[in-house]
C-alpha positions as CSV (number, residue, x, y, z in Angstrom):
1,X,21.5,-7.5,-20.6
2,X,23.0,-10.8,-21.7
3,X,21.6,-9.9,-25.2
4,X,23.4,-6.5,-25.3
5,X,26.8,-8.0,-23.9
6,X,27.2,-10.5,-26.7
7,X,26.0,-7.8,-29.3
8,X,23.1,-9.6,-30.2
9,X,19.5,-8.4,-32.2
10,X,16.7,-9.9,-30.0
11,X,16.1,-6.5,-28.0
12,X,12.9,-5.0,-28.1
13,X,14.4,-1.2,-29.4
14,X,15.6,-3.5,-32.5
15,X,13.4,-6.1,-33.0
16,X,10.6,-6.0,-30.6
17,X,8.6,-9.1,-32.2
18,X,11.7,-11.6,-31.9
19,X,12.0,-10.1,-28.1
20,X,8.4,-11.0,-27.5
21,X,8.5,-14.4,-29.0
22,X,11.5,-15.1,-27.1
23,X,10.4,-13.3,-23.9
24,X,6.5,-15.5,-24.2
25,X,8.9,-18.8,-24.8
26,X,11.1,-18.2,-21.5
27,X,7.5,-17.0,-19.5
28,X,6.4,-21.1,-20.6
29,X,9.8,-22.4,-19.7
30,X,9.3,-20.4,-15.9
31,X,5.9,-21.3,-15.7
32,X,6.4,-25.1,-16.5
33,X,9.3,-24.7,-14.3
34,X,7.5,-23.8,-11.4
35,X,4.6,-26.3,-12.1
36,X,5.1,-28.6,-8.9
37,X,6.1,-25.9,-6.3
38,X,3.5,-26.1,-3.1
39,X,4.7,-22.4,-2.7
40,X,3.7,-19.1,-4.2
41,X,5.8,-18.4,-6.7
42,X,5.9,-14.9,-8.5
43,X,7.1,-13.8,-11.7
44,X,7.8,-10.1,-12.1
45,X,6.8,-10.1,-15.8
46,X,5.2,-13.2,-18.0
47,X,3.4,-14.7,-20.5
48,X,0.8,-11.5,-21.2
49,X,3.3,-8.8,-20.9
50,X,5.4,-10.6,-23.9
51,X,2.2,-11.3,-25.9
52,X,1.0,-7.5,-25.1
53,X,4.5,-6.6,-26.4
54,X,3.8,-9.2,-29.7
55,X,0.2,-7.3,-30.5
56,X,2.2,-4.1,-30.7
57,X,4.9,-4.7,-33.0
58,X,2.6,-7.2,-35.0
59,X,-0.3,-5.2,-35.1
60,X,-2.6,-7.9,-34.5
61,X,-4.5,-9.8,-32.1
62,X,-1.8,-12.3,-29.9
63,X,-3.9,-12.8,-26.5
64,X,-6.1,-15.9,-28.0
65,X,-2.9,-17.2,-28.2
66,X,-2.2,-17.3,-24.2
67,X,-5.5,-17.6,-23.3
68,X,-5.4,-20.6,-21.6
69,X,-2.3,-20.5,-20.6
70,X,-3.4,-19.2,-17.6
71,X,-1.4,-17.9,-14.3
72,X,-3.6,-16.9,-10.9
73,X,-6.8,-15.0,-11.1
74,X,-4.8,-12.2,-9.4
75,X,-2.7,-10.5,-10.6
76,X,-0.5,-7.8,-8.8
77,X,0.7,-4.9,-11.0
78,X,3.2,-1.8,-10.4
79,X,2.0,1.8,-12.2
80,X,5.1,3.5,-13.3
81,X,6.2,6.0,-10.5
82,X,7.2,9.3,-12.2
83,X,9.1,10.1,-9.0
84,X,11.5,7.1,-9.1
85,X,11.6,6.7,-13.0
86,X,14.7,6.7,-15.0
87,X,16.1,5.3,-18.1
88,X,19.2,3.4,-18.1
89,X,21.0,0.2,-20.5
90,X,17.9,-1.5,-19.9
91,X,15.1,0.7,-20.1
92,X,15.4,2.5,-23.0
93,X,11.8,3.8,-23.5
94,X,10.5,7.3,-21.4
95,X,7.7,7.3,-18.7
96,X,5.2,8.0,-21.3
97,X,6.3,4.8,-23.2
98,X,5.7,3.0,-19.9
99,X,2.3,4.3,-19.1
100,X,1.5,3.1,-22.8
101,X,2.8,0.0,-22.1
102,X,0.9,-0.1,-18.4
103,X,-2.3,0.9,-20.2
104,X,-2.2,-1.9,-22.7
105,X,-1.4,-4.4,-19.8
106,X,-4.4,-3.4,-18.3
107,X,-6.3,-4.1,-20.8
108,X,-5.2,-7.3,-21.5
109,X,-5.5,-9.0,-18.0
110,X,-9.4,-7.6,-18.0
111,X,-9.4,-9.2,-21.4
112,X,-8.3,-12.4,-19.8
113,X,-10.7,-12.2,-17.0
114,X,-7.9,-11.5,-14.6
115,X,-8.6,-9.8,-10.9
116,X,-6.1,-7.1,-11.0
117,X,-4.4,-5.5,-7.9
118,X,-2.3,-2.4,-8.1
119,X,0.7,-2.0,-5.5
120,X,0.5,0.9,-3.4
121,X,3.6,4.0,-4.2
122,X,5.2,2.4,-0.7
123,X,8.1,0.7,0.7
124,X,9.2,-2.9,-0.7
125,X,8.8,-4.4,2.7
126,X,4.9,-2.7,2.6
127,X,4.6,-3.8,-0.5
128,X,5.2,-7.3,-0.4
129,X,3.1,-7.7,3.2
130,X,0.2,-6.0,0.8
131,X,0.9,-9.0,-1.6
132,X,0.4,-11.7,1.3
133,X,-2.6,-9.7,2.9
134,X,-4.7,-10.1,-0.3
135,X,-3.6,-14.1,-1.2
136,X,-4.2,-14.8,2.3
């Protein structure tokens, strides 16, 4: 949003390539950030979605890139949820962008040989004790 504000380029509906190269640099900056924490930390979105993003508007292999760059071998994703959908400032693309965009993620984290875990349609609060169940 901060982008938009100061009426700047770096968006991924203008340029998504310069979003995803900045997007993968601040995913390095959060993860080196976070390096010395004896907690879980989570990231809602990281270093594979910005280099899933990158393939796409470059057309070409980026994951090699990342691939040792790695976060935990589980990973917990979110399918979009027709029912709750909806565009807005910020979310620009329609559902079937984002189930393109879901289907590509997939991909990529069975690509990386990452465990994935899919959120059940529920509250948040059932949500995150589904998280805690499955890190134990």
């Amino acid at each position: 949003m901060a982008e938009t504000k100061r009426g700047g380029r770096v968006l991924p509906w203008i340029d998504l390539a310069a979003f995803a190269e900045r997007a993968m640099a601040v995913a390095r900056a959060d993860r080196a950030a976070a390096a010395d924490s004896d907690q879980w930390v989570f990231f809602d979105r990281g270093l594979v979605d910005a280099a899933v993003a990158l393939e796409l508007a470059l057309g070409e292999p980026v994951l090699g890139r990342i691939a040792a760059e790695r976060y935990h071998r589980r990973v917990f994703v979110v399918p979009p949820w027709p029912e709750i959908y909806i565009n807005d400032a910020g979310r620009r693309h329609g559902l079937r962008e984002a189930v393109d965009e879901y289907e590509r993620l997939l991909k990529a984290f069975d690509t990386l040989d990452y465990y994935v875990e899919v959120l059940p349609r529920t509250t948040v609060e059932a949500r995150a004790d589904f998280i805690l169940e499955k890190l134990g």
